[in-house]
C-alpha positions in Angstrom: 128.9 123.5 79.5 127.7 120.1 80.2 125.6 119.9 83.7 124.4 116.9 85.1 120.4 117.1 86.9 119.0 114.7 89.8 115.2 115.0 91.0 113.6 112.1 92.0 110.5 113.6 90.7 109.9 115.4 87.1 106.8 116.0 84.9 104.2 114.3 84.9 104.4 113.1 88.3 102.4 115.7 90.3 104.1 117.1 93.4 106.4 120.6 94.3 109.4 119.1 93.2 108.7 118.2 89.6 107.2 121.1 89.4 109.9 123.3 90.7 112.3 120.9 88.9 110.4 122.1 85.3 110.4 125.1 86.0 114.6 125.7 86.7 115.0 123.5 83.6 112.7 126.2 81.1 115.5 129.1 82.6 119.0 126.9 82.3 117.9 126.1 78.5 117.8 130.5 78.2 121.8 130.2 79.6 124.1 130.3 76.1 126.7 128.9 77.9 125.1 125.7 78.8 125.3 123.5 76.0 123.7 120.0 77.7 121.9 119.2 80.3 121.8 115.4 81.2 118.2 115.1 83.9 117.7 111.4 85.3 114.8 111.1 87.1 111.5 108.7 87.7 108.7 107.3 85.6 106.0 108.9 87.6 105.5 107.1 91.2 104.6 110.1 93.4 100.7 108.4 94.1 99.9 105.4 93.5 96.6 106.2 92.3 97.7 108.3 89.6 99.3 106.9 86.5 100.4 109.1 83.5 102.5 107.9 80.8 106.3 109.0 80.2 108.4 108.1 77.8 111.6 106.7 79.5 114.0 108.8 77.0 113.4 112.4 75.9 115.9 115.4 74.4 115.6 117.9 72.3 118.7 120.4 71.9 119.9 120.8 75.2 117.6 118.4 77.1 118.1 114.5 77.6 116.1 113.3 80.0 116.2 109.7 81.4 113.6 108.4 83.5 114.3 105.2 85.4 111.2 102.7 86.7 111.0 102.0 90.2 109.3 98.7 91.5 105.8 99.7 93.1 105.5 101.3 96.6 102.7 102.0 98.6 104.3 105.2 100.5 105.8 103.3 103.2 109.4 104.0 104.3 111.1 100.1 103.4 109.6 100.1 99.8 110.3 103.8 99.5 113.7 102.9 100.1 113.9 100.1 97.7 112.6 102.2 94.9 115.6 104.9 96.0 117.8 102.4 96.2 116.9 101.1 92.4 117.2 104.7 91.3 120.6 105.5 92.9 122.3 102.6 91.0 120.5 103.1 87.6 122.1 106.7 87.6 125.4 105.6 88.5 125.1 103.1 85.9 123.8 105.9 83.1 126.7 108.1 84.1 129.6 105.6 83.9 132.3 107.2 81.6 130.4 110.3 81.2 132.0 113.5 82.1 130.1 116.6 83.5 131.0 120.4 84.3 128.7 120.3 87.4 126.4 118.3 89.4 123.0 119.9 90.4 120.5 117.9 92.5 117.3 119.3 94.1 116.1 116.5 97.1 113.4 116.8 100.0 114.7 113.5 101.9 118.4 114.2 101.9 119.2 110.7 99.4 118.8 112.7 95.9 121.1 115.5 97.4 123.7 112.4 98.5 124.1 111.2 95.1 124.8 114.5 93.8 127.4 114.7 96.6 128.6 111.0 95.9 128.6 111.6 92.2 130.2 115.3 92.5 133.1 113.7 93.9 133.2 110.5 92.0 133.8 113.0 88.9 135.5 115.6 90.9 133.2 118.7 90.1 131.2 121.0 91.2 128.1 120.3 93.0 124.8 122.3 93.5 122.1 121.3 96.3 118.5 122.4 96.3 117.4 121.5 99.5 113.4 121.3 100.0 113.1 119.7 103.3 115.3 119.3 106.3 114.9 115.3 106.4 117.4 114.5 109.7 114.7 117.3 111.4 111.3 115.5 110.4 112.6 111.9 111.1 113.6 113.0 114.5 109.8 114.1 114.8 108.4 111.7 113.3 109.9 108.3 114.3 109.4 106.8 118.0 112.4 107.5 120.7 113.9 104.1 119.9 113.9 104.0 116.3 115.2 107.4 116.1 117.9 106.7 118.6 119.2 104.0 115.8 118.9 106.2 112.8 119.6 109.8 113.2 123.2 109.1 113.9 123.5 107.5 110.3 121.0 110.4 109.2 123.3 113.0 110.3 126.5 111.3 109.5 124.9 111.0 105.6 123.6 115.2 105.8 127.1 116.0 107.3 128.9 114.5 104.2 126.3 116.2 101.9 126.5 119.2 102.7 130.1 119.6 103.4 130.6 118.4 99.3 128.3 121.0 98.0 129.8 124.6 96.5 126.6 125.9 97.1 123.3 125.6 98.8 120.2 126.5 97.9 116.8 126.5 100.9 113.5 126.5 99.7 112.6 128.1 102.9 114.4 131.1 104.4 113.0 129.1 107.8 115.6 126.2 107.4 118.0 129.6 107.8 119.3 128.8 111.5 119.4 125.2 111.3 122.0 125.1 108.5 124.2 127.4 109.2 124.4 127.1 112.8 126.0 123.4 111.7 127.4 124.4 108.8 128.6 128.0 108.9 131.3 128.2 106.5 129.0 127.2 103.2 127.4 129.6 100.4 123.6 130.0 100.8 120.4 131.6 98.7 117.2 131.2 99.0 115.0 130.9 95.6 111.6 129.5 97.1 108.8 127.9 95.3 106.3 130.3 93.6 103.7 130.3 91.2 104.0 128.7 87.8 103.1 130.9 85.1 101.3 127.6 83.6 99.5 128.1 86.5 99.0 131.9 85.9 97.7 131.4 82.3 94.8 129.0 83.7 93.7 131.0 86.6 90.8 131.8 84.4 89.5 128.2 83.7 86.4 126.8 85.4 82.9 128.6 86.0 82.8 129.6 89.9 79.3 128.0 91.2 76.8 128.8 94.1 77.4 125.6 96.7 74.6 124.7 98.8 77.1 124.0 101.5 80.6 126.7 101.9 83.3 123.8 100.0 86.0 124.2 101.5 89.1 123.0 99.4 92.5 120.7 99.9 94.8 119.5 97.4 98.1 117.4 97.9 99.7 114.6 99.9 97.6 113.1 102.5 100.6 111.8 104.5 102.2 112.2 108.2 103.3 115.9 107.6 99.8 116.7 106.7 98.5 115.6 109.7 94.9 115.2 108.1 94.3 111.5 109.2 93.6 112.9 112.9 93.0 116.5 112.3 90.0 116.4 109.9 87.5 114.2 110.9 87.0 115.9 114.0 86.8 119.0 112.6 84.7 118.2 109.6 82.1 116.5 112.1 81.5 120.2 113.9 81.1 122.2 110.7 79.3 119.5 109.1 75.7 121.8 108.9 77.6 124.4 107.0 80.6 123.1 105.5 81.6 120.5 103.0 85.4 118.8 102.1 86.9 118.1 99.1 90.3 116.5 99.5 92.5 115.5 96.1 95.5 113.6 96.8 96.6 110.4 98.0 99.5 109.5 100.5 100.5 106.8 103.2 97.9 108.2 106.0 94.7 108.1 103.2 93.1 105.3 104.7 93.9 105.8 107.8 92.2 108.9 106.9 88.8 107.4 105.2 89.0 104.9 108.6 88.6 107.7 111.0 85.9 109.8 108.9 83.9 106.6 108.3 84.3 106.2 112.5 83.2 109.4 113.3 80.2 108.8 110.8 81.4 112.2 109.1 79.7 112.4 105.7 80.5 116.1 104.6 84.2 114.9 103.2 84.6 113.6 100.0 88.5 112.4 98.9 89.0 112.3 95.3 92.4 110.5 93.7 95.1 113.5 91.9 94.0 115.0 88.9 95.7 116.6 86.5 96.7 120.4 86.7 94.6 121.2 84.0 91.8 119.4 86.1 92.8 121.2 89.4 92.2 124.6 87.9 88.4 124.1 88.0 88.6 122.7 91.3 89.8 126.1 93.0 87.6 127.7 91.3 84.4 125.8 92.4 85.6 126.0 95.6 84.4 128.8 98.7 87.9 128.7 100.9 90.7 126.8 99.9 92.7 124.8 103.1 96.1 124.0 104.5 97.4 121.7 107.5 100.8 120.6 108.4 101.1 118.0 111.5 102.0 119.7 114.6 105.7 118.7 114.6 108.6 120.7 115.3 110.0 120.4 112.1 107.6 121.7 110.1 107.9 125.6 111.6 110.6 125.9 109.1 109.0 124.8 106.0 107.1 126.8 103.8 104.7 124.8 101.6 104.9 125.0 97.7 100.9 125.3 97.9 100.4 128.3 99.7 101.9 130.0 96.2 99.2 128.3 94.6 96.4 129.3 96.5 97.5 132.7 97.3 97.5 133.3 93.2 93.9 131.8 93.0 92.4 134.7 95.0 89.5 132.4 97.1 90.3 133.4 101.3 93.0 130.6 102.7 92.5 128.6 105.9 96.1 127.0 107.3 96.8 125.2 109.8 100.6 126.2 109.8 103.1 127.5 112.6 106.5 129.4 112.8 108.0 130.7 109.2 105.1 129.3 107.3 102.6 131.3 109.7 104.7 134.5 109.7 105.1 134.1 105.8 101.4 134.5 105.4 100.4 136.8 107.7 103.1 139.4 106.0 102.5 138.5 102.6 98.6 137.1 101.8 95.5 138.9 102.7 92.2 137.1 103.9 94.3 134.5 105.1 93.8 133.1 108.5 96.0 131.0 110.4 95.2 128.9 113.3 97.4 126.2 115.3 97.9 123.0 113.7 95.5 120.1 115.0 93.7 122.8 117.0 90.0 122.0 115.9 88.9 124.8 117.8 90.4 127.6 116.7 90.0 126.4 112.9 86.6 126.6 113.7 86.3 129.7 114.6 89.3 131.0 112.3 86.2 129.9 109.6 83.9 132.5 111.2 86.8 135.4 110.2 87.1 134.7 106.3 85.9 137.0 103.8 84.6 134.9 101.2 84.9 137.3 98.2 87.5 137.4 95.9 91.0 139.3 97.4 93.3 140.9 94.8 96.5 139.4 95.4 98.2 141.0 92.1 100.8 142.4 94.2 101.9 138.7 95.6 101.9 137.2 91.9 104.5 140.1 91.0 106.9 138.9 93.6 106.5 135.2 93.9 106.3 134.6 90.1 108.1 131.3 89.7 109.7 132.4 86.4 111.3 135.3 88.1 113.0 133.4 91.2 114.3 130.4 89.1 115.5 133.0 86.5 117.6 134.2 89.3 118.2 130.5 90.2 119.5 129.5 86.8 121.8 132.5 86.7 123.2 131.8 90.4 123.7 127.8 89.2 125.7 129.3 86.4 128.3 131.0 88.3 129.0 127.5 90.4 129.3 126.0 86.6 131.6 128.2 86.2 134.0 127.5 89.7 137.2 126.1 88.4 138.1 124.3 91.7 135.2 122.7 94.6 136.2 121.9 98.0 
């Protein structure tokens, strides 16, 4: 069995998705029946500021992987779509005269899942979506009245067509539930979410916890529009500022927006460092006192559920989020000496701080049932079956 694999993103770019997208490629290659599995994906463009060599070809017995270079982008939505739009004919060029027995693509902004579908029935086989994000949902948040009266109609017209191609869907989060399949009843769902990498696992152990002078209160990943950090963390930084200090790793399209409004505010207990390697990040939770989440206060977001709270729940150190709907119900059931507090509500993040128990919180029970390795185990064999459909719709 011959399966064809689309993600934007793969190792070593550093973000959920190539992560995720690893991970469900380590349990296929333990199916016998799957003989090849062709993956076409990036050279690593996630951040700008962090560069890691690929090779553009790899394989080994099962695995060929193909990565295809994208022109530079700085985040922004016109170069992000040139660099999609260089990727979408590269793999329709790789593929031309190749012949599949499925089509699997994993996509946060709807256009990786859309070449699956186009592919899928270009070749007239099966296709499998892992959807991360609901992207008609956040542009409808994000973009202004009139810009959004323009797209979402082409938005929507692109998910309808999709989805409807797709023998089965995967959702990361069991909160994009309603919103598919009150649109799209009659389709197959599971939900396989993110969870902790036993990589990941392994390394919990690395890095000497210190005594800060300040509490350090940790946050690693994008530092974009869903984050919300550009206008949310200045302020609050600037009223813990005798007790608290910020590290942020990542990078992202609001970033100097970000630096712009901390260096306004004259806030001097943030520090922003450029990604760093896993390996690197390890040591980073463990220096830290509290380790921090924010999502933007959109609509949208209260059906996500972010890949880092798996992370940070594993690490043991007490979690601050700024998070609403399925991502604040998740945590309350599932992670002890967590608190949550409304996004961009400096306030009660303020005093949420006052709440945390800074010692370490046994979380063994958590790591049992969100181990990565587990769900996409699960995943792999549920991807199998589709394979395996001798007709798609």
């Amino acid at each position: 069995m011959k399966i064809l694999f689309l993600s934007f993103y793969y190792p070593p770019d550093l973000c959920a998705g190539s992560f995720r997208a690893q991970s469900l490629i380590e349990a296929l290659k333990k199916q016998d029946k799957i003989s090849e599995i062709d993956i076409l994906t990036t050279i690593p463009n996630r951040y700008k500021s962090f560069k890691k060599k690929s090779t553009e070809i790899e394989s080994d017995d099962i695995i060929k992987i193909r990565r295809i270079e994208l022109p530079k982008h700085k985040s922004g939505m016109l170069d992000q779509s040139r660099a999609f739009l260089k990727f979408f004919l590269n793999v329709l060029k790789f593929i031309k005269g190749k012949d599949y027995d499925m089509v699997f693509a994993t996509s946060s902004r709807l256009m990786t899942a859309f070449l699956g579908a186009y592919i899928s029935s270009k070749i007239r086989k099966p296709l499998y979506l892992d959807i991360r994000d609901i992207f008609t949902d956040t542009m409808s948040d994000i973009l202004s009245n009139k810009f959004s009266f323009l797209v979402n109609p082409i938005l929507n017209y692109i998910e309808k067509k999709t989805i409807r191609k797709a023998v089965h869907i995967n959702l990361v989060s069991a909160g994009f539930s309603q919103y598919f399949k009150q649109k799209y009843p009659q389709k197959k769902y599971s939900f396989y979410s993110n969870g902790i990498d036993d990589l990941f696992l392994k390394n919990l152990d690395k890095g000497i916890p210190v005594k800060n002078s300040k509490i350090v209160i940790l946050y690693a990943g994008n530092i974009g529009e869903g984050q919300g950090l550009n206008d949310f963390l200045p302020t609050f930084a600037y009223k813990t500022k005798d007790s608290y200090h910020f590290r942020i790793i990542g990078d992202g399209g609001k970033r100097k927006c970000l630096e712009e409004n901390l260096k306004l505010l004259g806030v001097r207990n943030v520090d922003i460092i450029d990604p760093i390697d896993r390996s690197e990040l390890f040591k980073e939770y463990k220096k830290a006192d509290i380790l921090f989440l924010h999502l933007n206060n959109h609509n949208a977001f209260k059906k996500v559920l972010p890949s880092k709270i798996f992370e940070y729940a594993a690490v043991g150190k007490p979690i601050l989020a700024g998070v609403s709907g399925y991502s604040a119900e998740f945590l309350k059931k599932y992670v002890e000496n967590c608190y949550v507090f409304e996004p961009c509500n400096v306030n009660m993040a303020v005093d949420s701080l006052e709440l945390l128990d800074l010692s370490h919180t046994d979380r063994k029970s958590f790591i049992r049932e969100f181990s990565r390795s587990k769900i996409m185990n699960e995943m792999a064999a549920s991807i199998l079956s589709v394979a395996n459909t001798n007709s798609i719709k």
